[in-house]
C-alpha positions as protocol buffer text, in pm:
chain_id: "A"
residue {
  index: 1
  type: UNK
  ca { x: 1832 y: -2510 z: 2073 }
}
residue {
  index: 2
  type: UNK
  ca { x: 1545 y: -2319 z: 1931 }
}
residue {
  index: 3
  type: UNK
  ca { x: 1367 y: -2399 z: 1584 }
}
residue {
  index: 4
  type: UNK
  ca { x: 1567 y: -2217 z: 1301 }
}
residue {
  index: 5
  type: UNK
  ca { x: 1255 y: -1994 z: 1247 }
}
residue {
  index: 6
  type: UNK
  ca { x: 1217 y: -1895 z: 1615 }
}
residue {
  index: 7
  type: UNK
  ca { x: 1011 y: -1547 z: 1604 }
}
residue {
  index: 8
  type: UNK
  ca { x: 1096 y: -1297 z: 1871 }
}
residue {
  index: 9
  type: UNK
  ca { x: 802 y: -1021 z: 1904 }
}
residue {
  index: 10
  type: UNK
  ca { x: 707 y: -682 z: 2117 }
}
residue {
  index: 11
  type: UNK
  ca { x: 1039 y: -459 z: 1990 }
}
residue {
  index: 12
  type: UNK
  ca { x: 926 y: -160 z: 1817 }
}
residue {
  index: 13
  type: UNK
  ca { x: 752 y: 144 z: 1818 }
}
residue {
  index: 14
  type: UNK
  ca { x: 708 y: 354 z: 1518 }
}
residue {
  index: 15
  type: UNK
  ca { x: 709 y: 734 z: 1520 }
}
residue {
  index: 16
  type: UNK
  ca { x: 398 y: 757 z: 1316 }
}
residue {
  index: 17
  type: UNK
  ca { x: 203 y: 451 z: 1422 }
}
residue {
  index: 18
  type: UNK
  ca { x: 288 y: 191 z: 1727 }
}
residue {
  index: 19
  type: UNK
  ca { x: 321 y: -113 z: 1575 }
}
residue {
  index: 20
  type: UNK
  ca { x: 539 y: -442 z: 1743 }
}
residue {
  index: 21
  type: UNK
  ca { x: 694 y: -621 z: 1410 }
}
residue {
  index: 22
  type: UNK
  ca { x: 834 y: -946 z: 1432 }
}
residue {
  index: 23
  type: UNK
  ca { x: 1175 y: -1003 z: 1450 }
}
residue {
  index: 24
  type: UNK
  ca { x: 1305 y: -1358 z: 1350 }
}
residue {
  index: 25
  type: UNK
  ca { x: 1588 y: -1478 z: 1520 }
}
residue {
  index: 26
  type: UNK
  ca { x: 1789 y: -1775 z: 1367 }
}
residue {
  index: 27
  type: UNK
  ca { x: 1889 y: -2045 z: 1671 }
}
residue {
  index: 28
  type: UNK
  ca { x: 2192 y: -2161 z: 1613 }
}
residue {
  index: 29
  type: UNK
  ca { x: 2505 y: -2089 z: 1691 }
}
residue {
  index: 30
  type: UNK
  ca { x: 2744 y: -1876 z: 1492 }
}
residue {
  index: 31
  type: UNK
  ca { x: 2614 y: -1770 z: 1112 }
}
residue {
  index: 32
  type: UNK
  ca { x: 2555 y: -1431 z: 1288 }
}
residue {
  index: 33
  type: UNK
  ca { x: 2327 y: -1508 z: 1587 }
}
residue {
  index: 34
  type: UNK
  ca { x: 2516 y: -1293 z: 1835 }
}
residue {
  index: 35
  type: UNK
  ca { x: 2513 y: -1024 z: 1629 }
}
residue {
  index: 36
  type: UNK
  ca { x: 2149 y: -1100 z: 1564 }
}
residue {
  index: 37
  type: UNK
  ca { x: 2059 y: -1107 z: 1953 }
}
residue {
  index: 38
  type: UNK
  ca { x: 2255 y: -808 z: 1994 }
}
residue {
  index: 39
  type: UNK
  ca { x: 2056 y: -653 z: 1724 }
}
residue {
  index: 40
  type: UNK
  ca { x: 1717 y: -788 z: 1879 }
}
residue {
  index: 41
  type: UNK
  ca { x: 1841 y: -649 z: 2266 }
}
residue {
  index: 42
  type: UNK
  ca { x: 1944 y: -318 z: 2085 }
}
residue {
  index: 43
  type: UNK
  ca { x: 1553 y: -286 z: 1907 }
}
residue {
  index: 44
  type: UNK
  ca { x: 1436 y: -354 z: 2225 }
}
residue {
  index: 45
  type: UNK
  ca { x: 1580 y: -31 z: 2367 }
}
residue {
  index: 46
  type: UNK
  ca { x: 1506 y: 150 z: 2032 }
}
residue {
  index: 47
  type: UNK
  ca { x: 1825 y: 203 z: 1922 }
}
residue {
  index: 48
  type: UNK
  ca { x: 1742 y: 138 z: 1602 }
}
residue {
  index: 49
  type: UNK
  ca { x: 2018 y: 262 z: 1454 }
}
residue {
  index: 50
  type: UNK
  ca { x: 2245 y: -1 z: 1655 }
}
residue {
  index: 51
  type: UNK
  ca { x: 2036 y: -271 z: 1565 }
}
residue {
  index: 52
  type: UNK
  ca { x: 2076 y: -223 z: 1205 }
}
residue {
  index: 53
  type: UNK
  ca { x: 2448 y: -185 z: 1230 }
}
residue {
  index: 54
  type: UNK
  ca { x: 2459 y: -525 z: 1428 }
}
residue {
  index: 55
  type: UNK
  ca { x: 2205 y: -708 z: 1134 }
}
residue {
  index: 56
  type: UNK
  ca { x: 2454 y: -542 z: 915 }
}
residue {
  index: 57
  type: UNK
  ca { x: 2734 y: -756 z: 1087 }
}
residue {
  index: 58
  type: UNK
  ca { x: 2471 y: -1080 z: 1073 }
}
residue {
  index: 59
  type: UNK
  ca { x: 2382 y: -1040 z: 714 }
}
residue {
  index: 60
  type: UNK
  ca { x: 2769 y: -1010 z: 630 }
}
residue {
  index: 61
  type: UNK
  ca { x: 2762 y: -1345 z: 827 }
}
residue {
  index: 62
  type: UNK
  ca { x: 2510 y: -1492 z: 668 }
}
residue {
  index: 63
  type: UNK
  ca { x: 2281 y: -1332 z: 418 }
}
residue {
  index: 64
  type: UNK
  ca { x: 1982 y: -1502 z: 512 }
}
residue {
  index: 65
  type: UNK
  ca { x: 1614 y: -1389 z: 515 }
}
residue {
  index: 66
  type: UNK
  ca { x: 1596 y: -1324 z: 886 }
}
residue {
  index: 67
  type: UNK
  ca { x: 1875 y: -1124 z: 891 }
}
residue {
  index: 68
  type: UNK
  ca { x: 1764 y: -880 z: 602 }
}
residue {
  index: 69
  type: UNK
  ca { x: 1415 y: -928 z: 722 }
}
residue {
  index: 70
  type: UNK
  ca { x: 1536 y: -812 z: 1088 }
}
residue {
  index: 71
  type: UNK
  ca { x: 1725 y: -518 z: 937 }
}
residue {
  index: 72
  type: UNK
  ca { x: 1424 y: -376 z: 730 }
}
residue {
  index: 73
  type: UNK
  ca { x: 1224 y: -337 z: 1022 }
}
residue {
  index: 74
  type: UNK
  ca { x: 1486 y: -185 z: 1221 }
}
residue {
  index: 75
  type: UNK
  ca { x: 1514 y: 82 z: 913 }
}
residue {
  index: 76
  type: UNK
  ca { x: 1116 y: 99 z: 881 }
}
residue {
  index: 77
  type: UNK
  ca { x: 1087 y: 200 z: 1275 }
}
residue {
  index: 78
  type: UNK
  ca { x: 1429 y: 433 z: 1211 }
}
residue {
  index: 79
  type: UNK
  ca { x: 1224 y: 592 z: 949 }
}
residue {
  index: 80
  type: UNK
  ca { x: 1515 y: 494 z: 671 }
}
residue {
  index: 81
  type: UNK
  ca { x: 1238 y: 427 z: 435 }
}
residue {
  index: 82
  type: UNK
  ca { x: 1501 y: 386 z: 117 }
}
residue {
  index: 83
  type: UNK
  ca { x: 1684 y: 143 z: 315 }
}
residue {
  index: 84
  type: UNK
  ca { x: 1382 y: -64 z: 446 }
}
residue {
  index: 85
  type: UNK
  ca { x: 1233 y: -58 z: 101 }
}
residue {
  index: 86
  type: UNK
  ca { x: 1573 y: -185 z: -32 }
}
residue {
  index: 87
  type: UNK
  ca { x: 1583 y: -492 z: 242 }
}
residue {
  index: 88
  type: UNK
  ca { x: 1239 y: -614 z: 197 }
}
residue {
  index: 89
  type: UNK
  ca { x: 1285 y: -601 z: -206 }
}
residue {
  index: 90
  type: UNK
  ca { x: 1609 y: -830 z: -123 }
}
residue {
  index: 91
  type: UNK
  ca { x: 1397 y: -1088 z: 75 }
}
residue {
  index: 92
  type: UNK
  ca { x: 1125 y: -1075 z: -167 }
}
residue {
  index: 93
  type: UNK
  ca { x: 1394 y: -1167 z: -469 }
}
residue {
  index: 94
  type: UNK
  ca { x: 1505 y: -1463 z: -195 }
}
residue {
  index: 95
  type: UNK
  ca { x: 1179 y: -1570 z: -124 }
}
residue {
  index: 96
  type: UNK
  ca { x: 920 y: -1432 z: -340 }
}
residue {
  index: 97
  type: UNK
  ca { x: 626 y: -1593 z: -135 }
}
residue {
  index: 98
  type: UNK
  ca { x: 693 y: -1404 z: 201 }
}
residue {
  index: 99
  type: UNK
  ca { x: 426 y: -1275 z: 302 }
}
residue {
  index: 100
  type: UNK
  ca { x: 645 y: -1055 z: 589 }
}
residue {
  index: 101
  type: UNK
  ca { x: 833 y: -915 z: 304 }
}
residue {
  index: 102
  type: UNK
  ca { x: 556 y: -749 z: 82 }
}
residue {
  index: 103
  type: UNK
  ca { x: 331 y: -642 z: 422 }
}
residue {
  index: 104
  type: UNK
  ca { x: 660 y: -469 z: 577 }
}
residue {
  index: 105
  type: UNK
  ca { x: 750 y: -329 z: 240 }
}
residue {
  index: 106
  type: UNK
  ca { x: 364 y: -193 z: 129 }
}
residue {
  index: 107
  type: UNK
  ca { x: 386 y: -8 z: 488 }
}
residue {
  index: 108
  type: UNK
  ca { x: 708 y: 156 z: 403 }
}
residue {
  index: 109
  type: UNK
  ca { x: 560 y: 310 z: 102 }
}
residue {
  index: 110
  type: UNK
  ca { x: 231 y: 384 z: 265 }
}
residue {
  index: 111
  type: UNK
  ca { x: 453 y: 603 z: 530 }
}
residue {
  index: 112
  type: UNK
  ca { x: 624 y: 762 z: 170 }
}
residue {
  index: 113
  type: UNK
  ca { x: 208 y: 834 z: 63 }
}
residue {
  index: 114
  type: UNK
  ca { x: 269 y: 583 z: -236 }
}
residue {
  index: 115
  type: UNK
  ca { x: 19 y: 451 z: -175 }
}
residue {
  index: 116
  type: UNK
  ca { x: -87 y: 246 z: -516 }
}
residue {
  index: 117
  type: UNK
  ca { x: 266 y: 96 z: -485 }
}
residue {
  index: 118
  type: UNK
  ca { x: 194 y: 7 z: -145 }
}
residue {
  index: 119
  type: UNK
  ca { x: -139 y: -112 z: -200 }
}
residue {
  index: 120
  type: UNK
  ca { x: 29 y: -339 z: -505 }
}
residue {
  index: 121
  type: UNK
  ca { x: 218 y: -492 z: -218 }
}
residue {
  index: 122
  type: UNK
  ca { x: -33 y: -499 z: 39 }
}
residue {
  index: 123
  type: UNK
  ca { x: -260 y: -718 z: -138 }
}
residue {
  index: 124
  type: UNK
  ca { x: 5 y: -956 z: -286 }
}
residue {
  index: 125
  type: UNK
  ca { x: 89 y: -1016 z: 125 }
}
residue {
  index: 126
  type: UNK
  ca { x: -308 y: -1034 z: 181 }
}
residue {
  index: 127
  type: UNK
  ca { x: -324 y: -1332 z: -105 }
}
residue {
  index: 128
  type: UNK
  ca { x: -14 y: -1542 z: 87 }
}
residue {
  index: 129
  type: UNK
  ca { x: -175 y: -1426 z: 442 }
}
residue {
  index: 130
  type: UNK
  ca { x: -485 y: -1384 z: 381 }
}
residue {
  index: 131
  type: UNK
  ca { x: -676 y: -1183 z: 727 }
}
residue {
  index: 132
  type: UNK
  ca { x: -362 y: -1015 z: 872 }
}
residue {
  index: 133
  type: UNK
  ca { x: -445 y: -793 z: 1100 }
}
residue {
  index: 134
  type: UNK
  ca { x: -176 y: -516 z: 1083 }
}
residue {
  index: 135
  type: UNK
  ca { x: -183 y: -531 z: 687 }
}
residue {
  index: 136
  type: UNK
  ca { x: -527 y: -493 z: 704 }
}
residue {
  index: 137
  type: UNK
  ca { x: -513 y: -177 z: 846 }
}
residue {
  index: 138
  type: UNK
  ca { x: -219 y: -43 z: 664 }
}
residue {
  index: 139
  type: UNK
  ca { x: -406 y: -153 z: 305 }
}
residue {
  index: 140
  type: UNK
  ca { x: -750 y: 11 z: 506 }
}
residue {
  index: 141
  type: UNK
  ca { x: -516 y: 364 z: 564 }
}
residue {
  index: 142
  type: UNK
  ca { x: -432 y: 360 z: 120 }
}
residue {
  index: 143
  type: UNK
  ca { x: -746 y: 273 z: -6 }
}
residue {
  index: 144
  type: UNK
  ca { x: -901 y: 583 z: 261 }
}
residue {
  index: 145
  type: UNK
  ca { x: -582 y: 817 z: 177 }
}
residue {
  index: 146
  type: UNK
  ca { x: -713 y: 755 z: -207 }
}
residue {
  index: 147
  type: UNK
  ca { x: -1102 y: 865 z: -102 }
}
residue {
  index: 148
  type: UNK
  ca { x: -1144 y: 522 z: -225 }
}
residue {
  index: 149
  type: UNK
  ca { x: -1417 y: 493 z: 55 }
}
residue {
  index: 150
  type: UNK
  ca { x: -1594 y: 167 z: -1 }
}
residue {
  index: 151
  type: UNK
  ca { x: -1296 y: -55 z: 11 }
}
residue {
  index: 152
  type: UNK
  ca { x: -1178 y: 191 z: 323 }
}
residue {
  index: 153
  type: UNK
  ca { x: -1484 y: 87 z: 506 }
}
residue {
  index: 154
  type: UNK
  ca { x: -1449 y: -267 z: 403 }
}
residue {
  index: 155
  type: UNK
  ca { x: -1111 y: -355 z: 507 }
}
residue {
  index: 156
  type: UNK
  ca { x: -1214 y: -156 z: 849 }
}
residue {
  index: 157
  type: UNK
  ca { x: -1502 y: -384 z: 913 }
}
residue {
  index: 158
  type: UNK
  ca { x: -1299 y: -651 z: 893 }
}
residue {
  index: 159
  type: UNK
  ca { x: -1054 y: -529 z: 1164 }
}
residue {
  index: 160
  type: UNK
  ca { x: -1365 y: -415 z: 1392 }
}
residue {
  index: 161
  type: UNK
  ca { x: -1495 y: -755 z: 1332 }
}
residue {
  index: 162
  type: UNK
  ca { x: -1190 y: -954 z: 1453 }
}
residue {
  index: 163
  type: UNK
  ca { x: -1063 y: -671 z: 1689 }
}
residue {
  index: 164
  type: UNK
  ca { x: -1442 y: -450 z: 1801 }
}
residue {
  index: 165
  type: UNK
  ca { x: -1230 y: -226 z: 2080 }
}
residue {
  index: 166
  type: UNK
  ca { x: -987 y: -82 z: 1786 }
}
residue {
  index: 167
  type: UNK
  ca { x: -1017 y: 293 z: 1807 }
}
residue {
  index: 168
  type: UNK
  ca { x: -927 y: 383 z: 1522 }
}
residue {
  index: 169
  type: UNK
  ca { x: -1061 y: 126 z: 1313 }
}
residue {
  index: 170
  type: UNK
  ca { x: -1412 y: 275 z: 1416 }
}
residue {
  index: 171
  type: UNK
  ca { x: -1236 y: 641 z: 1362 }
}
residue {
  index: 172
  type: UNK
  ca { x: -1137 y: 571 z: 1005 }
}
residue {
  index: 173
  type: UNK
  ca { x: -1408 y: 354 z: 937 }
}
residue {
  index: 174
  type: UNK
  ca { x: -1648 y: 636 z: 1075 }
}
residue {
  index: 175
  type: UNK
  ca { x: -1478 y: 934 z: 847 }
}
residue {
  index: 176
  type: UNK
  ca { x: -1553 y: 710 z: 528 }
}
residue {
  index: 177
  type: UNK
  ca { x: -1898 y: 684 z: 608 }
}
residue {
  index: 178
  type: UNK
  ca { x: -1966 y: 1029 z: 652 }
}
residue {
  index: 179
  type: UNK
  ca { x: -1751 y: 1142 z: 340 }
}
residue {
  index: 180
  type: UNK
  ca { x: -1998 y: 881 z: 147 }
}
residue {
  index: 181
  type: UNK
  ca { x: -2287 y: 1084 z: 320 }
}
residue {
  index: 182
  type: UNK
  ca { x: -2380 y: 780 z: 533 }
}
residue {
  index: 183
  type: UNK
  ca { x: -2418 y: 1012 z: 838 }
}
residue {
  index: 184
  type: UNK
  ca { x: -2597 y: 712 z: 1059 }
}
residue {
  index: 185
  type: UNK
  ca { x: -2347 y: 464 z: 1049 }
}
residue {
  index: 186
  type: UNK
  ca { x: -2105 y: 756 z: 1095 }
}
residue {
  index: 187
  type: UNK
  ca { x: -2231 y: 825 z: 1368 }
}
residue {
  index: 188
  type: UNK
  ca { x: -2275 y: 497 z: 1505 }
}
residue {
  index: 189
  type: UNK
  ca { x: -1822 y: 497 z: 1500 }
}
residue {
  index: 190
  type: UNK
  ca { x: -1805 y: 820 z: 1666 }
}
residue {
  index: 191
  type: UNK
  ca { x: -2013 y: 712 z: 1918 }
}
residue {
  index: 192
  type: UNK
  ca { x: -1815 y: 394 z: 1981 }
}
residue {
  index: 193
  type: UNK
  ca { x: -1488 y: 594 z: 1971 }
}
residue {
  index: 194
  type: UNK
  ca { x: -1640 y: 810 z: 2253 }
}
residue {
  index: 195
  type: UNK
  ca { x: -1741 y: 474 z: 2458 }
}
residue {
  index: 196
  type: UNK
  ca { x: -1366 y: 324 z: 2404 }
}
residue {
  index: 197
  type: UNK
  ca { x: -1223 y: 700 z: 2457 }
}
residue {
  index: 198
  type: UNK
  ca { x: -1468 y: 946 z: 2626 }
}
residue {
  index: 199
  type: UNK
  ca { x: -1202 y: 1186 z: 2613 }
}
residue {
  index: 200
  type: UNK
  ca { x: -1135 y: 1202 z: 2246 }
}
residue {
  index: 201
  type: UNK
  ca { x: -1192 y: 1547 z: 2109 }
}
residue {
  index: 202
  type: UNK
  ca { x: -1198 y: 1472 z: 1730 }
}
residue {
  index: 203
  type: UNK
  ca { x: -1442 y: 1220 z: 1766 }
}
residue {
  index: 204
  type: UNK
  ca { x: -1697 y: 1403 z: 1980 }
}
residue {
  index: 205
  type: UNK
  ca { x: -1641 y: 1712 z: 1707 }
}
residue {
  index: 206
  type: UNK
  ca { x: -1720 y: 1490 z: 1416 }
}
residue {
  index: 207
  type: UNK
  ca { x: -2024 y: 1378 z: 1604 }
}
residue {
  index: 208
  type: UNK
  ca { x: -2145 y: 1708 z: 1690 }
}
residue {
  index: 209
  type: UNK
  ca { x: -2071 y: 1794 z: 1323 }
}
residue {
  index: 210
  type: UNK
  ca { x: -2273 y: 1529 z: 1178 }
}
residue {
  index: 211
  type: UNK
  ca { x: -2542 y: 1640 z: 1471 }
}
residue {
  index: 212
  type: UNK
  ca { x: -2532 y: 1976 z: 1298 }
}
residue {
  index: 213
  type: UNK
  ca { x: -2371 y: 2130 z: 1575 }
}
residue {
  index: 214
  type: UNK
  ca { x: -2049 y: 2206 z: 1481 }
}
residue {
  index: 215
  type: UNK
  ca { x: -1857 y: 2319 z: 1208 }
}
residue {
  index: 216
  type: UNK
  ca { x: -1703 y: 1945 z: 1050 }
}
residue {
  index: 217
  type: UNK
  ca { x: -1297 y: 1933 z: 1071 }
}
residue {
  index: 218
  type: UNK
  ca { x: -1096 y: 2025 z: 783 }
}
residue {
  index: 219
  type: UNK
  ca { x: -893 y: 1687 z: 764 }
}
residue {
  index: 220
  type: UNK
  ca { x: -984 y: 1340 z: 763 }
}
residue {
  index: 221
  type: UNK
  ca { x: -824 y: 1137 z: 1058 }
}
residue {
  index: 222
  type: UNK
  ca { x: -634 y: 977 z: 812 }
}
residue {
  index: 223
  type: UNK
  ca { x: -451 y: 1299 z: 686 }
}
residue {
  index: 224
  type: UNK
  ca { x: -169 y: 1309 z: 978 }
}
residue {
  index: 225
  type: UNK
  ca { x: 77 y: 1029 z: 853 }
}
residue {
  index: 226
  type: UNK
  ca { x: 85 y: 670 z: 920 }
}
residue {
  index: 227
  type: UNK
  ca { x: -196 y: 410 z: 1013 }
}
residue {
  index: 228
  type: UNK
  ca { x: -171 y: 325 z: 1389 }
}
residue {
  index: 229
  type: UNK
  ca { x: -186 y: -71 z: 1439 }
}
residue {
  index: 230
  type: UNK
  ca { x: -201 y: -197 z: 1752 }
}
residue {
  index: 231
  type: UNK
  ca { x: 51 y: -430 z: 1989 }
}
């Protein structure tokens, strides 16, 4: 029998950023685990809408955090934003130290661009978790979204300094520098996005831009949606 707070991982994919959420699946037998698995297998295959209806069926089961845990991510990577919002909010009233709860909510309202809402919840899961990865970058993605540069760049560093082949760490990290006029250390990202990605057209435009050899882009890299976390 597994522990109670087994955590399955590697099931979703947003539409806006890929991201792979953990999914907590509860070991023992009945109080909704089959519906739960089924759920889980169902996430797998992105039917997201199937495994919400079968954490539905859990939850009715047995209203537990997993279950409404489970469920919000299947709405966040659905793109039911009201619905995730309203799942996370319920595990947060269950469990108000859960770290999970605030992260997964303060991403849901980045994808609504509420960003000082999400960044409320973002740092209240930083201050139980303090160094996550993924809420890192999602915080990194509101404070740039907010030209609130400095703390952009910040948060960045610390996700190039724990993970130094993120892309888009260096990306972001590399627009906020030049948009504070530190064109050197802009340049320095751009060049490390082309090393990771010699293919990548935005980054060898904002180069040649801060080069003086090109017109700069209109929008930051930030401006298309979501943050993009990695596996």
């Amino acid at each position: 029998m597994r522990n109670r707070n087994t955590v399955i991982t590697g099931w979703a994919a947003l539409a806006l950023s890929v991201a792979m959420p953990q999914l907590q699946v509860k070991g023992e037998e009945g109080g909704g685990a089959d519906a739960s698995r089924k759920g889980i297998e169902l996430a797998k295959k992105r039917d997201y809408a199937g495994a919400a209806a079968e954490f539905t069926k859990a939850i009715k089961a047995d209203p537990s955090v997993a279950h409404y845990t489970n469920r919000g991510k299947a709405y966040r990577a659905a793109g039911n934003y009201t619905e995730a919002e309203a799942d996370f909010t319920k595990v947060i009233q269950m469990n108000s130290e859960n770290a999970d709860a605030y992260s997964e909510r303060g991403k849901v309202k980045v994808s609504e661009k509420k960003y000082d809402e999400a960044l409320a919840d973002l740092n209240k899961s930083l201050e139980l978790n303090n160094g996550d990865i993924d809420t890192l970058r999602f915080r990194a993605f509101a404070y740039l979204s907010k030209d609130d540069f400095d703390k952009a760049i910040t948060d960045y560093s610390e996700v190039i300094n724990k993970m130094p082949k993120d892309v888009e760490a260096h990306r972001r990290r590399g627009y906020a520098y030049a948009s504070k006029g530190d064109k050197e250390k802009a340049k320095a990202d751009f060049q490390t996005v082309l090393k990771l990605k010699p293919s990548d057209d935005d980054a060898t435009t904002r180069l040649k831009a801060l080069e003086g050899k090109a017109a700069a882009p209109a929008a930051s890299p930030a401006a298309a949606g979501a943050p993009a976390p990695h596996p």
